[in-house]
MIDOSE-1310 file (N, C-alpha, C; in nm, 2 decimals, decimal comma, always signed):
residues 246
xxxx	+14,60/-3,80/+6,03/+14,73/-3,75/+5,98/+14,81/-3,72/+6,11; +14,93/-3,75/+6,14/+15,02/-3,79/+6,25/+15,09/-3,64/+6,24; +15,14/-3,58/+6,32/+15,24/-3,45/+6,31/+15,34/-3,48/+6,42; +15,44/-3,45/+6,41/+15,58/-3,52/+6,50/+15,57/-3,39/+6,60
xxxx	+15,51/-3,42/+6,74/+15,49/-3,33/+6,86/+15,60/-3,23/+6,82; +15,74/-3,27/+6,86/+15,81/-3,23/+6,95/+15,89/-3,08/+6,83; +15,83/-3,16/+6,70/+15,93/-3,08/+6,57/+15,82/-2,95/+6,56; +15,70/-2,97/+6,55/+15,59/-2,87/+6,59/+15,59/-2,76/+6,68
xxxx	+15,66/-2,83/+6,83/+15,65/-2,74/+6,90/+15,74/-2,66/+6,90; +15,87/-2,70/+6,87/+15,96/-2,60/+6,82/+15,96/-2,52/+6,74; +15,88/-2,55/+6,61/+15,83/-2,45/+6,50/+15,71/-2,31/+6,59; +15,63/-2,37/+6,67/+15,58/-2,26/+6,74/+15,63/-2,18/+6,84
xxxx	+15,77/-2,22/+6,88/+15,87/-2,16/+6,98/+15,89/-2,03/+6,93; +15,96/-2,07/+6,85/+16,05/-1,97/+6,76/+15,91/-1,88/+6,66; +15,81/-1,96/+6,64/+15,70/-1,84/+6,54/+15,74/-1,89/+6,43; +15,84/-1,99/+6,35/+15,81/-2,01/+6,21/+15,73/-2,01/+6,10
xxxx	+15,75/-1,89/+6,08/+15,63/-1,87/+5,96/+15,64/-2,00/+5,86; +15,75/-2,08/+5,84/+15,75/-2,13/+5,69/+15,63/-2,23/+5,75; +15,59/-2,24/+5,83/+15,49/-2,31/+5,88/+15,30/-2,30/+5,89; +15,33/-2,18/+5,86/+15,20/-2,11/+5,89/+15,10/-2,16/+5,77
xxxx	+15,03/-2,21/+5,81/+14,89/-2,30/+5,72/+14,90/-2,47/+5,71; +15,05/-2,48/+5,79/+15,04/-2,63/+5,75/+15,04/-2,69/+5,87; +15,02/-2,61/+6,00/+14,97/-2,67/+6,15/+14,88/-2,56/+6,19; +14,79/-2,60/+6,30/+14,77/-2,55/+6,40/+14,78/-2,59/+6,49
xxxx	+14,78/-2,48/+6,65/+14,79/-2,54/+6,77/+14,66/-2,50/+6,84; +14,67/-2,66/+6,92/+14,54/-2,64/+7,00/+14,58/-2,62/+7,13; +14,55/-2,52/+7,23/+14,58/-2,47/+7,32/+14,51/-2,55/+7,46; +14,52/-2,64/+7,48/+14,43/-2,68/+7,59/+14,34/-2,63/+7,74
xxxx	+14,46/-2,54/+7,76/+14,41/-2,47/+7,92/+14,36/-2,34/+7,87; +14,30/-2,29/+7,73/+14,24/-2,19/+7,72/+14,10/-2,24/+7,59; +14,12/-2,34/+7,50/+14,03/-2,40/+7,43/+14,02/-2,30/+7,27; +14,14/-2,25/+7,29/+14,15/-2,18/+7,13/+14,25/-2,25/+7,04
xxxx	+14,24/-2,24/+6,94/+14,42/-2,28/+6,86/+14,42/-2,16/+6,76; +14,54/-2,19/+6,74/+14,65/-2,08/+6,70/+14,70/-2,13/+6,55; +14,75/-2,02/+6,46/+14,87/-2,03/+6,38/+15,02/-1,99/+6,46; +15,08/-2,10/+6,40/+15,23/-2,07/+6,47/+15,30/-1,96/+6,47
xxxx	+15,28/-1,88/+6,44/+15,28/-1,71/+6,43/+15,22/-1,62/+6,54; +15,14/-1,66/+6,61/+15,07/-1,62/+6,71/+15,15/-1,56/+6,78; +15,13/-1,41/+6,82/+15,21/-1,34/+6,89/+15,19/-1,38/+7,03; +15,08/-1,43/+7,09/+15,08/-1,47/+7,24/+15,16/-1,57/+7,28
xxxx	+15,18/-1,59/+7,44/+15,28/-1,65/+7,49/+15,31/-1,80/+7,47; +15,39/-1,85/+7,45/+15,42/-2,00/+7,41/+15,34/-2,07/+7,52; +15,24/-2,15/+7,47/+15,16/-2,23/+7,60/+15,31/-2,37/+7,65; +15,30/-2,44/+7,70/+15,37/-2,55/+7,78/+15,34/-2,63/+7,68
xxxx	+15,46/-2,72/+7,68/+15,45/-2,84/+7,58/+15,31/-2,89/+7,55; +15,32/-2,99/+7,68/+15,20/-3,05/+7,78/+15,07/-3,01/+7,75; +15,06/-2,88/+7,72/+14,94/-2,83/+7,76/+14,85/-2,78/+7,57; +14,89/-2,78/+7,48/+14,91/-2,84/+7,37/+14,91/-2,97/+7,25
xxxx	+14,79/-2,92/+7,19/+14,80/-3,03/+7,03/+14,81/-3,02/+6,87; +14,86/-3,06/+6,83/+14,88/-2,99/+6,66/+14,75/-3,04/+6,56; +14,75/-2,99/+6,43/+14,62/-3,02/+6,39/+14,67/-2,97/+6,20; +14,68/-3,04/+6,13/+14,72/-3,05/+6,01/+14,62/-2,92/+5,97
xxxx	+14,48/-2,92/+5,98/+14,41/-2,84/+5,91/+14,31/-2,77/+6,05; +14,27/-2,58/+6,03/+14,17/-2,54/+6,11/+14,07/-2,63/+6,11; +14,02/-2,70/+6,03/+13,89/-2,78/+6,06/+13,90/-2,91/+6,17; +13,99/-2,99/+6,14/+14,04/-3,06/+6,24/+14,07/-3,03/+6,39
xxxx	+14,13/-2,87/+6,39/+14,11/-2,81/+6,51/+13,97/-2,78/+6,58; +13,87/-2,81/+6,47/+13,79/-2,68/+6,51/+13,68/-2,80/+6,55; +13,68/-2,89/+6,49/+13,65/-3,04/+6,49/+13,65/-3,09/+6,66; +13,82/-3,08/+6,67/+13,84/-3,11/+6,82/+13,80/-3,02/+6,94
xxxx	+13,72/-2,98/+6,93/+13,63/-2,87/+7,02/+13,72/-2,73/+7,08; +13,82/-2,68/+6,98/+13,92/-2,57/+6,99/+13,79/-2,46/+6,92; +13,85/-2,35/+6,96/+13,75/-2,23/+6,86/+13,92/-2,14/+6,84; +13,90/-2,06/+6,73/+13,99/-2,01/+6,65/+14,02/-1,86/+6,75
xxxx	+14,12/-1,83/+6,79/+14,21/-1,74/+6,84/+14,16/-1,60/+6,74; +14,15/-1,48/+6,85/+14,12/-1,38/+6,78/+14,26/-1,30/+6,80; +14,36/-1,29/+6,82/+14,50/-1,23/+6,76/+14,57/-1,30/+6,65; +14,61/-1,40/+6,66/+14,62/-1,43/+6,53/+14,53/-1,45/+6,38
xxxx	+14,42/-1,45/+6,42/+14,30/-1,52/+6,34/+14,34/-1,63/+6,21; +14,30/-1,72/+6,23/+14,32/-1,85/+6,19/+14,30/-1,83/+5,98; +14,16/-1,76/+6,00/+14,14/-1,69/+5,90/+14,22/-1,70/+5,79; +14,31/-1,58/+5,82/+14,43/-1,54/+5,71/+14,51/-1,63/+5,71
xxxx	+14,54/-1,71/+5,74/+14,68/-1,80/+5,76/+14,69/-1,82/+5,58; +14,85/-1,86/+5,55/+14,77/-1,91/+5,39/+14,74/-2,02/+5,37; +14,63/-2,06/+5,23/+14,59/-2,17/+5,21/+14,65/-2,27/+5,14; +14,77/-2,30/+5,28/+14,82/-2,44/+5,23/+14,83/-2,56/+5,28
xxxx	+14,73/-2,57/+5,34/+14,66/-2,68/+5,43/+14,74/-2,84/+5,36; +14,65/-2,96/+5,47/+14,79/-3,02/+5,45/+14,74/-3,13/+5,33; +14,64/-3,07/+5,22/+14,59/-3,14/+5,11/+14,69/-3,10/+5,01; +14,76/-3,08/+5,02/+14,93/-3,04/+4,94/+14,97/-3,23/+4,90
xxxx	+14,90/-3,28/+4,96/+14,97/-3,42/+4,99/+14,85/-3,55/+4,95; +14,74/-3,49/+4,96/+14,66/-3,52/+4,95/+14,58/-3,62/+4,86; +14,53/-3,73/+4,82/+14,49/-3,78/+4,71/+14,43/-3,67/+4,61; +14,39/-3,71/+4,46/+14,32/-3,67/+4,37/+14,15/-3,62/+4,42
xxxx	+14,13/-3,72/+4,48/+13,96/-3,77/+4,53/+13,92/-3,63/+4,63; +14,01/-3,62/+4,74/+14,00/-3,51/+4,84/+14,04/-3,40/+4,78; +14,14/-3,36/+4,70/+14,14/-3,26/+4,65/+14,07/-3,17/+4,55; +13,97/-3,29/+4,43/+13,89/-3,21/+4,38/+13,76/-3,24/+4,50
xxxx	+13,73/-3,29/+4,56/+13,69/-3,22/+4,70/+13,63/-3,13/+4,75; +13,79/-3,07/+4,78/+13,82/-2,94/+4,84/+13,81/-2,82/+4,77; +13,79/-2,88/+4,60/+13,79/-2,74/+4,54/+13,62/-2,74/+4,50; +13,56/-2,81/+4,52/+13,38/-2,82/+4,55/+13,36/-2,74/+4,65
xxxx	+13,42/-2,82/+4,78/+13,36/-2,69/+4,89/+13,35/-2,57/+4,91; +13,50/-2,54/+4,83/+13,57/-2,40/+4,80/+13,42/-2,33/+4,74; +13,40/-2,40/+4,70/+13,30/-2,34/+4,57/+13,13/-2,36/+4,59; +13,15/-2,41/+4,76/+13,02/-2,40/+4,80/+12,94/-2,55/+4,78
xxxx	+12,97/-2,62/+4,77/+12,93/-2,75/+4,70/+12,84/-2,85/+4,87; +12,88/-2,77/+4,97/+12,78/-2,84/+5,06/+12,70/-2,75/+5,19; +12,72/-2,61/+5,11/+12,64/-2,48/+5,15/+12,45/-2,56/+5,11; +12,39/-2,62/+5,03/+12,28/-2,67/+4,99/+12,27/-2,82/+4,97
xxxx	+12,39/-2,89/+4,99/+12,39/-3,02/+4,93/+12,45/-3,10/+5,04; +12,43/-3,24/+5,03/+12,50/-3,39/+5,15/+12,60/-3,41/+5,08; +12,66/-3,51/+5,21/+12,81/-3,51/+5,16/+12,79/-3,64/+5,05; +12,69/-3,70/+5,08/+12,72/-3,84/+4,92/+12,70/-3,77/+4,86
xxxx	+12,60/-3,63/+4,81/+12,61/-3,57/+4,66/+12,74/-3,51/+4,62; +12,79/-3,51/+4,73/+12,96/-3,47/+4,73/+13,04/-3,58/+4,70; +13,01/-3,70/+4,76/+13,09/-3,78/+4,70/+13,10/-3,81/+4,57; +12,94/-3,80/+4,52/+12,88/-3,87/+4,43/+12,98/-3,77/+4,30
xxxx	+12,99/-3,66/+4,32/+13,05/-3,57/+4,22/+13,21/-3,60/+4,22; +13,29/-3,62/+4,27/+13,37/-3,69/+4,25/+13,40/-3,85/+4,28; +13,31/-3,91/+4,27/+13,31/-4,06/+4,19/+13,34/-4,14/+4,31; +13,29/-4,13/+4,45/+13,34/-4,23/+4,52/+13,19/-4,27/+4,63
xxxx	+13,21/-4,34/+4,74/+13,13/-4,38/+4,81/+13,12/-4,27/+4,91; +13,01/-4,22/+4,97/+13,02/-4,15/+5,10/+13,09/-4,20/+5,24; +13,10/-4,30/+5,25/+13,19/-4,31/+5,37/+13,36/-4,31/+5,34; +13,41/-4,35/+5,18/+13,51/-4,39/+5,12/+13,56/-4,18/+5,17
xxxx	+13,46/-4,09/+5,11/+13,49/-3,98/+5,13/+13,53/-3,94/+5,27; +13,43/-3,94/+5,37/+13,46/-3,96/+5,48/+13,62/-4,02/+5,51; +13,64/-4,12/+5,51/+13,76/-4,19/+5,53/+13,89/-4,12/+5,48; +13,89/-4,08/+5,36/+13,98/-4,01/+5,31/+14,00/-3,86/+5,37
xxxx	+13,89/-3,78/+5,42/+13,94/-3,66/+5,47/+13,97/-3,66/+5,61; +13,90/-3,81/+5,70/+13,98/-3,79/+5,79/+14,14/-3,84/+5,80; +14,17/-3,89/+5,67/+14,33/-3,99/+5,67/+14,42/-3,85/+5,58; +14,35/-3,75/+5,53/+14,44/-3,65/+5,55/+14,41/-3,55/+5,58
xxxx	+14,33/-3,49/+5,64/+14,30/-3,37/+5,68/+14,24/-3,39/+5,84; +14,21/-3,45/+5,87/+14,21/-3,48/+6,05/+14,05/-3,44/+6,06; +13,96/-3,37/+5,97/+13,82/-3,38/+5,97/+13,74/-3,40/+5,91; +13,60/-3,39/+5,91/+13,50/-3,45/+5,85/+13,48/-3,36/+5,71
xxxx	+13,40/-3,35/+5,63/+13,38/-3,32/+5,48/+13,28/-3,18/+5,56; +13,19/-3,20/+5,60/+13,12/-3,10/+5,70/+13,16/-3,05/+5,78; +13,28/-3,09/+5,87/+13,37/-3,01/+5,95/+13,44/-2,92/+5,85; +13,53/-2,93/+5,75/+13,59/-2,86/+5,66/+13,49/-2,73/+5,60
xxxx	+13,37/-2,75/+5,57/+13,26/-2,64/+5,48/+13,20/-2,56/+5,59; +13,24/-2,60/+5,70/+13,13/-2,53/+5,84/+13,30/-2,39/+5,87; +13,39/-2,53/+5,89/+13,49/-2,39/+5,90/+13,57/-2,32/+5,81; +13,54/-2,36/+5,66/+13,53/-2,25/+5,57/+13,45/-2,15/+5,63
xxxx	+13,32/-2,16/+5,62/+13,21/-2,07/+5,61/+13,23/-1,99/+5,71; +13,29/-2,01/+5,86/+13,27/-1,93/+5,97/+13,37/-1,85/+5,97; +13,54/-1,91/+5,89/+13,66/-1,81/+5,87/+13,63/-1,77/+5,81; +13,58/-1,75/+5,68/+13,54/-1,63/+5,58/+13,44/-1,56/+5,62
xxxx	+13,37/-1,60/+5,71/+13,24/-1,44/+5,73/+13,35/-1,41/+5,82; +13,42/-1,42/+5,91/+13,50/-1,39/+6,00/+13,61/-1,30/+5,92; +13,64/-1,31/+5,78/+13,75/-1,24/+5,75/+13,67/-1,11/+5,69; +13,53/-1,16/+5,62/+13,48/-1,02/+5,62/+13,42/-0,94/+5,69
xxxx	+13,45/-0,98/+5,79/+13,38/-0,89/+5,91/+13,50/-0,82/+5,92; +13,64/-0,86/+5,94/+13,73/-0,77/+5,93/+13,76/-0,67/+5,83; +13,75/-0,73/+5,71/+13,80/-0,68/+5,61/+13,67/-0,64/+5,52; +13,59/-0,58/+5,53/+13,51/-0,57/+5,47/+13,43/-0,41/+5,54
xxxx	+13,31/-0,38/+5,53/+13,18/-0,27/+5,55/+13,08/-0,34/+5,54; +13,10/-0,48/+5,50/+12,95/-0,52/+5,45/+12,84/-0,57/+5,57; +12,72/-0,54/+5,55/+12,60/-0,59/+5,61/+12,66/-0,72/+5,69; +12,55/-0,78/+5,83/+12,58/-0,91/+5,87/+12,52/-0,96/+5,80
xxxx	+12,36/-0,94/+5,70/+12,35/-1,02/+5,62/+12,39/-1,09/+5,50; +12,40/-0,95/+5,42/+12,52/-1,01/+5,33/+12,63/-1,06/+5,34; +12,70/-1,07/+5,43/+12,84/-1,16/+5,48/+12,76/-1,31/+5,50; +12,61/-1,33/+5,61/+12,63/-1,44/+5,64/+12,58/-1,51/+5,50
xxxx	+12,52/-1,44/+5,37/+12,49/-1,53/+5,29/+12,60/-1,54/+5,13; +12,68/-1,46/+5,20/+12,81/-1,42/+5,11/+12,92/-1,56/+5,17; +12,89/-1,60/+5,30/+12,97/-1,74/+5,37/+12,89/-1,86/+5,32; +12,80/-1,84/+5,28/+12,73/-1,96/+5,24/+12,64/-2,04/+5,42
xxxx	+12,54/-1,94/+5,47/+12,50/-2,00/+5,55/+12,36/-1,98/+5,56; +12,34/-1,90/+5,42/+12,19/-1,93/+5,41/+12,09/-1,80/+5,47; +12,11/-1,82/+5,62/+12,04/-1,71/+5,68/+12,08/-1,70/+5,81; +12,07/-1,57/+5,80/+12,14/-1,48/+5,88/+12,16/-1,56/+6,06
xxxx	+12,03/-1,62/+6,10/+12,01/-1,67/+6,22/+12,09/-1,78/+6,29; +12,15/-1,84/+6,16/+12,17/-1,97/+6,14/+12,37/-1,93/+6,11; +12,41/-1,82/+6,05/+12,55/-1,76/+6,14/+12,54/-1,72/+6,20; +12,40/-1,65/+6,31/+12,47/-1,57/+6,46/+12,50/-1,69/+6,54
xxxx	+12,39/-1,81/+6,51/+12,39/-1,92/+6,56/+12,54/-2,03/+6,61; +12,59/-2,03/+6,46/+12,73/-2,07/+6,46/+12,84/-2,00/+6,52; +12,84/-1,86/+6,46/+12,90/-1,78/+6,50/+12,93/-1,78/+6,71; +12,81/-1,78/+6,75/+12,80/-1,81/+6,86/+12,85/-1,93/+6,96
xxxx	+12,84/-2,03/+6,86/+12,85/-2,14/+6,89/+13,00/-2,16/+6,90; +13,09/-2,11/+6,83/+13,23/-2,15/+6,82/+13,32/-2,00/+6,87; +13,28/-1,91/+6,85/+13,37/-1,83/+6,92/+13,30/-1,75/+7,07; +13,17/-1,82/+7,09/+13,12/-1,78/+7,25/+13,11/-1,65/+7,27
xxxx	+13,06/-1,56/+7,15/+13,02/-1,44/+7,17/+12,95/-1,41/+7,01; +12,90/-1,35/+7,01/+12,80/-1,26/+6,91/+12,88/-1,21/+6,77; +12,85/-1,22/+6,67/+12,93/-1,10/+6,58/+12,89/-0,98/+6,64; +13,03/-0,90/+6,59/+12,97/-0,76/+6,60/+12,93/-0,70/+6,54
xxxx	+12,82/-0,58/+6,61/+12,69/-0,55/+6,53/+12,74/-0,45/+6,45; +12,86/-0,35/+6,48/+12,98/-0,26/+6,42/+13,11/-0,24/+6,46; +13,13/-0,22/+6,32/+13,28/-0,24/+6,29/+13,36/-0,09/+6,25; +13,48/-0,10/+6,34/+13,56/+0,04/+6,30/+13,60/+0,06/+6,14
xxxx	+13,54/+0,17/+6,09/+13,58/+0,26/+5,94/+13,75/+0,21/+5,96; +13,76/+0,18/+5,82/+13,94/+0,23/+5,80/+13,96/+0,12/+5,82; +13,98/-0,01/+5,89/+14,07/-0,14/+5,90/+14,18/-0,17/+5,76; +14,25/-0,18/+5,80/+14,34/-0,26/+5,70/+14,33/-0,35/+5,63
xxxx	+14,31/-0,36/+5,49/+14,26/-0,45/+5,42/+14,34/-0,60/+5,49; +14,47/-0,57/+5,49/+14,53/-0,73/+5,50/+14,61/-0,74/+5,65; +14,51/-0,82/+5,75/+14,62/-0,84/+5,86/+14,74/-0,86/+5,90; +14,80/-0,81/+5,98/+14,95/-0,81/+6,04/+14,94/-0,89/+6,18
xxxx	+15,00/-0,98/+6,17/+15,00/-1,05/+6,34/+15,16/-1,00/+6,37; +15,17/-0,91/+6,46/+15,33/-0,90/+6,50/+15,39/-0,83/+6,39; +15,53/-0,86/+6,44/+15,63/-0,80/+6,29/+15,60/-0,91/+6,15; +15,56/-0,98/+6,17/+15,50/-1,14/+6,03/+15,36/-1,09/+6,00
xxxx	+15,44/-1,08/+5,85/+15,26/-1,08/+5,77/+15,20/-1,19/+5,78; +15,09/-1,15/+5,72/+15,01/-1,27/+5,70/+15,03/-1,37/+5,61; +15,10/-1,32/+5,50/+15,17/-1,31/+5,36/+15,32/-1,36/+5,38; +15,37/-1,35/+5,48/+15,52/-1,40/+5,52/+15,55/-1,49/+5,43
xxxx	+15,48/-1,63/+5,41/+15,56/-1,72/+5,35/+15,60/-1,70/+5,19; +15,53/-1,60/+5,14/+15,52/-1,62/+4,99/+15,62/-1,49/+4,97; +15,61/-1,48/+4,82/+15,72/-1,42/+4,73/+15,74/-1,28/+4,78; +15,79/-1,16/+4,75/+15,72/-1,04/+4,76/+15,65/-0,99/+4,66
xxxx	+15,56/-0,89/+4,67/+15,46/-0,89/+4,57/+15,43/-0,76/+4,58; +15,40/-0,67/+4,47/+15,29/-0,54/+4,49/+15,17/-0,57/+4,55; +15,13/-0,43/+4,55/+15,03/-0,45/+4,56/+14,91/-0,47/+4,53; +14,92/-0,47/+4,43/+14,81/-0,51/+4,34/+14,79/-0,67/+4,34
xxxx	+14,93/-0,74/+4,28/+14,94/-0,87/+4,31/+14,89/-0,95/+4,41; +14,95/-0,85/+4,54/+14,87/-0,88/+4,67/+14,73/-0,92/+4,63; +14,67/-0,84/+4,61/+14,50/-0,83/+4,61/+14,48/-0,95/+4,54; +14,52/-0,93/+4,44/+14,52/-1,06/+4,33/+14,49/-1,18/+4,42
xxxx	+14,60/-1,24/+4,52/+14,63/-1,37/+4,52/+14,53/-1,37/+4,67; +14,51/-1,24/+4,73/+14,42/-1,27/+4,86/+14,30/-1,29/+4,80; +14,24/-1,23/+4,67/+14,12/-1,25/+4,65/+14,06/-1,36/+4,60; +14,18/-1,43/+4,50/+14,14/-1,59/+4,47/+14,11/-1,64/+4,58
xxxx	+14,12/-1,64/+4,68/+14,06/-1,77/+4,82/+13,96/-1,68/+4,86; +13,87/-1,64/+4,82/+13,75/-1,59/+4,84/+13,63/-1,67/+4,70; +13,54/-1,75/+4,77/+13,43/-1,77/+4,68/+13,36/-1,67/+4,61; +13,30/-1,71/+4,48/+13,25/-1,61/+4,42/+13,14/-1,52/+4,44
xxxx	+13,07/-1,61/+4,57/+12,98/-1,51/+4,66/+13,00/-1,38/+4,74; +13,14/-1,43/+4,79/+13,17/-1,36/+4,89/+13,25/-1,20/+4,80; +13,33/-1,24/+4,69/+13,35/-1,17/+4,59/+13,26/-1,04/+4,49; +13,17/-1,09/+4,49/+13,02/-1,06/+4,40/+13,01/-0,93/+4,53
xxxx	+12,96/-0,98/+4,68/+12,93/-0,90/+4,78/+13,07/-0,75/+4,80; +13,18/-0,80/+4,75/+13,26/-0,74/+4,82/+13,28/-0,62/+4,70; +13,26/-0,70/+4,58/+13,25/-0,56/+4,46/+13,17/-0,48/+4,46; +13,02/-0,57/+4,54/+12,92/-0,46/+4,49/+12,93/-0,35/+4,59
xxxx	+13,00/-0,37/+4,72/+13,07/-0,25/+4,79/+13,13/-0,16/+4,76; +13,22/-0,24/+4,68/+13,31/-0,10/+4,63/+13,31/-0,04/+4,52; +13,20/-0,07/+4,44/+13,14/+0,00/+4,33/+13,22/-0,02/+4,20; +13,26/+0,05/+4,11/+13,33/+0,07/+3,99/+13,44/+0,03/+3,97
xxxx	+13,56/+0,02/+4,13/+13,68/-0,01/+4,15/+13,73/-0,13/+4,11; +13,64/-0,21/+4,09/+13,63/-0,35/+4,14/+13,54/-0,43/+4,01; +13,64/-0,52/+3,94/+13,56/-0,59/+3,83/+13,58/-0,77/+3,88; +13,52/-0,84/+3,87/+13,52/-0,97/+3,91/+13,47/-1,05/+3,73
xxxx	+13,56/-1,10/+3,76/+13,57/-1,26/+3,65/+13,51/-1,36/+3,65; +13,47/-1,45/+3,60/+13,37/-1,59/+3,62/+13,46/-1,65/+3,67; +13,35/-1,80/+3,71/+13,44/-1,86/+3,86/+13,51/-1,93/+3,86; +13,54/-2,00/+3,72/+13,66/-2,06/+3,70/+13,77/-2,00/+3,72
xxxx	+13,79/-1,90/+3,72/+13,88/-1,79/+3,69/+13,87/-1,68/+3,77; +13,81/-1,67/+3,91/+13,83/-1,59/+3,98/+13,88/-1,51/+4,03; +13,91/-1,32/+4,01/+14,00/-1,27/+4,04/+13,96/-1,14/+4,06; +14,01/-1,07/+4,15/+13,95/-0,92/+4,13/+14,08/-0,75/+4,15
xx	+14,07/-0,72/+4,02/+14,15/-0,61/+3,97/+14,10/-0,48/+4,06; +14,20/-0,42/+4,15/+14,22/-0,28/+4,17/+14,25/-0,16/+4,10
């Protein structure tokens, strides 16, 4: 999938949120990428590459920016555009569909060939079917390490990675340091990068609604883990229908 340099780079000039989830930038002279919101300093044209989707970034040997965190960005990746085929897909992986399984049983579930799949997520999404489920799995343990109290075990098996060894492992692998073993009481449920929410592009909302719409992009693992935290506050729905009331 092609992104017009020069229209990009100016959307990252300026910080345009209306942009935020439907690029990333890959920073070259430091090996992170970014949401265009990124409060840090505008890198050089030159020194810069755009990337329809985090996975594609993450693909191209970038690891994900800890001021912005790639994380939160919203999930409007650039399968907006997408065929039928990648998009029920996308809502498999969502759902964990290659946390235990290959990607032909993936294909196989929505009706095509394994390389045919292949071919299609790199012709709109810039990565592999396994690049996409690897960097689900590492932004969501990554957002509940922020946003959460919960165990590293329960996070890494609330990401879908099985066991614990095997996220410090990743975890390691792509952001070049360790999870942390503890985390500060009190964090803010929902990140702020700068004066731009995280939330910037969408409607305004209560807060409640808020919760609403942050908690649908959470699998029903990671959901199940996050209620049984918070005890009685917190009711979760079946997973078609996924949602969790404050």
């Amino acid at each position: 999938m092609d992104l017009d340099h020069d229209a990009c780079y100016r959307a990252i000039a300026v910080r345009d949120a209306r942009f935020d989830g439907r690029l990333f930038t890959g920073v070259k002279t430091t090996g992170i990428y970014c949401r265009p919101i990124c409060p840090a300093r505008t890198p050089r044209s030159e020194n810069v590459a755009f990337y329809p989707t985090a996975a594609a970034a993450q693909e191209a040997g970038f690891r994900p920016c800890l001021r912005c965190r790639p994380e939160t960005a919203p999930d409007l990746g650039a399968w907006r555009g997408a065929s039928n085929t990648v998009s029920r897909a996308l809502s498999l992986i969502e759902m964990g569909a290659l946390d235990d399984a290959s990607v032909d049983t993936l294909a196989s579930r929505v009706g095509v060939g394994e390389r045919q799949l292949r071919r299609l997520f790199h012709q709109h999404l810039g990565a592999s079917p396994i690049a996409v489920a690897q960097t689900r799995r590492v932004l969501l343990a990554k957002q509940l390490i922020h946003e959460t109290q919960l165990p590293m075990t329960e996070i890494a098996m609330a990401a879908g990675f099985g066991s614990l060894r095997r996220f410090n492992e990743t975890f390691l692998a792509i952001f070049r340091r360790r999870p942390p073993p503890k985390r500060l009481a009190g964090r803010p449920l929902y990140a702020t990068v700068g004066p731009v929410p995280a939330y910037k592009n969408r409607p305004p909302m209560s807060g409640d609604a808020r919760c609403i719409t942050h908690f649908k992009r959470w699998p029903p693992s990671a959901l199940a883990a996050w209620a049984a935290q918070e005890g009685g506050g917190t009711r979760v729905t079946n997973m078609k229908n996924t949602r969790a009331h404050i």
